[in-house]
Phi, psi and omega in degrees: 000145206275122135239190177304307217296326194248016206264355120327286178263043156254158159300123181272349186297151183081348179289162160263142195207144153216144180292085210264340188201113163201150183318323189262102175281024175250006168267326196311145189065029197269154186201168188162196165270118187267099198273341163203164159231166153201152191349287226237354192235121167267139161272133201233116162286074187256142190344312183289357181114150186301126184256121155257137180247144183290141181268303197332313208272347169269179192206113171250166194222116171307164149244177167181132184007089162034019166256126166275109166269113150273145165213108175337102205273013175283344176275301204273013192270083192202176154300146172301307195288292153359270211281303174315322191087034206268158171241122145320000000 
């Protein structure tokens, strides 16, 4: 199960995400379905069509049982394989 505490080191495809803080201020409120990653980028399904957003440069905000998880995307700026703990 997804909480604050472990939501690093779960899978985000399938997640619902909104952009709550980022440097390019025409991303903020941008929101969807997290449909791929990758090291430095998600791919995001929003009403308007598939987006890729840079993680670094944002702050996403989770709903996961009705608690909204902020996250830094400098923490999650790695490999998918990376941040899961996965072994070769």
């Amino acid at each position: 199960m997804i909480t604050a505490d472990n939501i690093l080191q779960h899978e985000f495809i399938g997640l619902q995400t909104e952009i709550i803080h980022s440097t390019n201020p025409q991303l903020v409120g941008l929101n969807g379905t997290i449909t791929n990653e990758t090291k430095s980028m998600i791919q995001l399904e929003t009403k308007k069509g598939i987006k890729l957003i840079p993680k670094s440069i944002n702050t996403w905000k989770f709903n996961l049982n009705n608690q909204n998880i902020d996250v830094d995307g400098t923490k999650i700026h790695k490999r998918p394989f990376d941040r899961l703990g996965g072994k070769a």
